[in-house]
N, C-alpha and C positions, 0 to 999 in steps of 0.2 A: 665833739663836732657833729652837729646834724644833719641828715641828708635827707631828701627825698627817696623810700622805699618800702618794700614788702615786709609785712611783719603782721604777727600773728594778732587777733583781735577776739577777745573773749565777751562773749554777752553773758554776765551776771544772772538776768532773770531766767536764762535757758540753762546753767548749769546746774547740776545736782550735788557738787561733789565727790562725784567718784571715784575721783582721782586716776582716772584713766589717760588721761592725757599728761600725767608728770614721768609714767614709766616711759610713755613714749617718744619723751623729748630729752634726748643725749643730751643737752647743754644746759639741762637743769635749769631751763628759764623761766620755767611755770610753777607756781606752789599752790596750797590749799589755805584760805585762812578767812576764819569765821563761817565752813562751809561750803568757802566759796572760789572757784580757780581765780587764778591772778596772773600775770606778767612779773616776773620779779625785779626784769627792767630791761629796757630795750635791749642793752648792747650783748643782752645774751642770747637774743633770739634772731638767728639764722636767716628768717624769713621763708624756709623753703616748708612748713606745713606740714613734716613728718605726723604730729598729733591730730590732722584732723581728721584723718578716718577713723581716729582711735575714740572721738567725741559720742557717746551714743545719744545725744541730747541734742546732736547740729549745733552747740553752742559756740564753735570755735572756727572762725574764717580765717582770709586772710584779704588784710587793707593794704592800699598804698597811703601812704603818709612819713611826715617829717619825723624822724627818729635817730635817735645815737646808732653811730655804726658798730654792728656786729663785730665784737671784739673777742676774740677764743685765747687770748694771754688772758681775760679777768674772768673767765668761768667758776664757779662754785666748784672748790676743791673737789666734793664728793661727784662729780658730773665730767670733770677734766681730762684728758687723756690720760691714760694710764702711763706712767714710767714704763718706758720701755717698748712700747708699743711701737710697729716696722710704719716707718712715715715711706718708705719706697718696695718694697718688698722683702725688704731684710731682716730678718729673725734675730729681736737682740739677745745677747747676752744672759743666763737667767741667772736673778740674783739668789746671793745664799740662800741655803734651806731655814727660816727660823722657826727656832721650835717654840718661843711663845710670842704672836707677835705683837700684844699687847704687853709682854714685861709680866702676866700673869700666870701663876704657877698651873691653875686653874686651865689655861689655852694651851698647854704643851701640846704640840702635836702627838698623836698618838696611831699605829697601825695594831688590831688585834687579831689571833687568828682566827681560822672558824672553831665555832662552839663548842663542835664535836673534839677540837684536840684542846682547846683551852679550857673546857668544863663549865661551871657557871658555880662560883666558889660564894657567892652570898646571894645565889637564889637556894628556893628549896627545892626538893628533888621533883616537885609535881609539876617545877613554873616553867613556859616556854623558854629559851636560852635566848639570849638577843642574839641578832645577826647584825649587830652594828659592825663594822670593821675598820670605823676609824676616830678620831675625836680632836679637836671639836667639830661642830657640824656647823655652827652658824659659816655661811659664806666668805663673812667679814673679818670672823678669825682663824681662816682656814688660809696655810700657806700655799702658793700655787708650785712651790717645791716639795711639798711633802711628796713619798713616795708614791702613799696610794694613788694620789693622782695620774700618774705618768702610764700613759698611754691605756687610760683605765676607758671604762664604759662608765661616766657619771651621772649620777640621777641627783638634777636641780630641782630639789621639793619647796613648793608651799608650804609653812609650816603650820597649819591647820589640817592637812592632808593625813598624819600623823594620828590624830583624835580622831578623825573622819571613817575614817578605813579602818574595821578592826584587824585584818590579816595585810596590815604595812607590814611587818618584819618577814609572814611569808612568803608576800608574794611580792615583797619588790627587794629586800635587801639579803635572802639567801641566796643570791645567784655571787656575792660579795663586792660589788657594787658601792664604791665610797658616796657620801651622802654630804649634800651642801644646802642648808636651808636658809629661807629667805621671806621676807614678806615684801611685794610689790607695793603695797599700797600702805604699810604703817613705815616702812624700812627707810624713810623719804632722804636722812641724813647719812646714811648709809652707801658709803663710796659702792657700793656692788656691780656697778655695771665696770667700771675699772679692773677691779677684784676678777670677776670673770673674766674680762677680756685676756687677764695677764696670767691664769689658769690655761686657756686656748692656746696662749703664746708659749709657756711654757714647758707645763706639763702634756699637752697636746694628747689630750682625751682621744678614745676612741671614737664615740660616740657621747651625745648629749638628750636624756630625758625628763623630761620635765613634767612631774606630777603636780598640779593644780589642781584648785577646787573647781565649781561650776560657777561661781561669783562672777561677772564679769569683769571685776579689777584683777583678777587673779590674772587675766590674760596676761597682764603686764608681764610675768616671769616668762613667759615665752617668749614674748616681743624682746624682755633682754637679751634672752638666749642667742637671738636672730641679728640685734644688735652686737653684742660681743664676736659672734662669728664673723659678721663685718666687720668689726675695727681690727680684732687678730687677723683678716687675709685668709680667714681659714672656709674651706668647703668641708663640714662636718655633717652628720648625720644627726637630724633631731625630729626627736619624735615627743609627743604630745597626750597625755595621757591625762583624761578630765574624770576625779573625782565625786560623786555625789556627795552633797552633804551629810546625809544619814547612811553616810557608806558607800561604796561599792561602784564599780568602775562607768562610768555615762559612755565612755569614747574612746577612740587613743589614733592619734592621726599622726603621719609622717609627714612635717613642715618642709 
């Protein structure tokens, strides 16, 4: 059924690509292809414009015109509410702990101690020790029950932030700090903003840090952050920490 209303309008010849505006739109109605943003069809666009401050190109308004109505039952799996998620202020329920939640042996959740009591049994004796503390790390296969979660201080990384930084192990994950990484702008199939929200809900972090590169799509992992703390109900603490490319810290701001 079409109606007369607000919906989002993209000019082609002003975009570049950057995909800045798919992190910023919870209903996953924008994608990228051949280049170039798109509509992936009316009924998943809200009409309310969240992506256009996020446009650095001015590419993206908003029209009135005849369009299918904004329907939140047929959203893109990976952009849908999360299971579980408080629709009036109620904290559901949290589901089992699973230890791998792809069925792979490979994903089992894992917590390690620190270095100094668990040793470092296949480095050699000259090599820094990780301070990793938990495993996996990708966001997508990290449970929002695992232990380390729960009432942790979480550091949401860019995964280029890693290669970037040569003193990542020292100076951001000795403090033992569990690790969830992500890419805003390749991750695009990627339920993550879900995944997170039901982290918030669950395991109910301390706080939330989000180390990013200086790219400007990388902003996108913030704007999840800021997202997720919205749809959990949650007022948490996030703070913002902007990697340079050839290393070393640009910024760090509290959002």
């Amino acid at each position: 059924m079409k109606l007369k209303r607000r919906i989002v309008k993209i000019d082609r010849e002003k975009c570049n690509g950057c995909g800045e505006c798919i992190s910023a739109c919870v209903e996953g109605a924008i994608r990228i292809e051949n280049g170039k943003a798109r509509l992936v069809s009316d009924s998943y666009c809200d009409g309310l414009g969240a992506c256009l401050g996020h446009c650095p190109q001015d590419a993206i308004a908003i029209e009135e015109r005849e369009a299918e109505a904004f329907d939140e039952t047929v959203l893109p799996k990976a952009h849908a509410a999360p299971a579980g998620a408080p629709a009036s202020g109620a904290t559901p329920a949290p589901t089992p702990f699973a230890a791998a939640p792809c069925n792979c042996p490979g994903a089992a959740q894992r917590t390690f101690p620190p270095p100094a009591a668990a040793g470092a049994p296949n480095a050699a004796p000259e090599d820094p020790a990780s301070e990793l503390r938990n495993w996996p790390v990708q966001l997508g296969l990290i449970s929002p029950n695992a232990p380390c979660l729960q009432g942790a201080d979480l550091l949401l990384v860019a995964d280029c932030v890693p290669f970037a930084h040569g003193r990542f192990h020292r100076d951001f994950l000795r403090s033992g700090r569990p690790v969830a990484i992500a890419c805003p702008k390749l991750d695009i199939a990627m339920p993550h903003l879900p995944k997170l929200t039901q982290i918030l809900i669950e395991a109910r972090p301390r706080s939330v840090t989000v180390l990013r590169m200086e790219v400007p799509c990388c902003g996108g992992l913030t704007r999840m952050a800021q997202a997720a703390a919205a749809s959990a109900g949650r007022e948490i603490p996030l703070t913002e920490i902007t990697v340079a490319i050839q290393g070393g810290v640009i910024r760090e701001t509290r959002c």
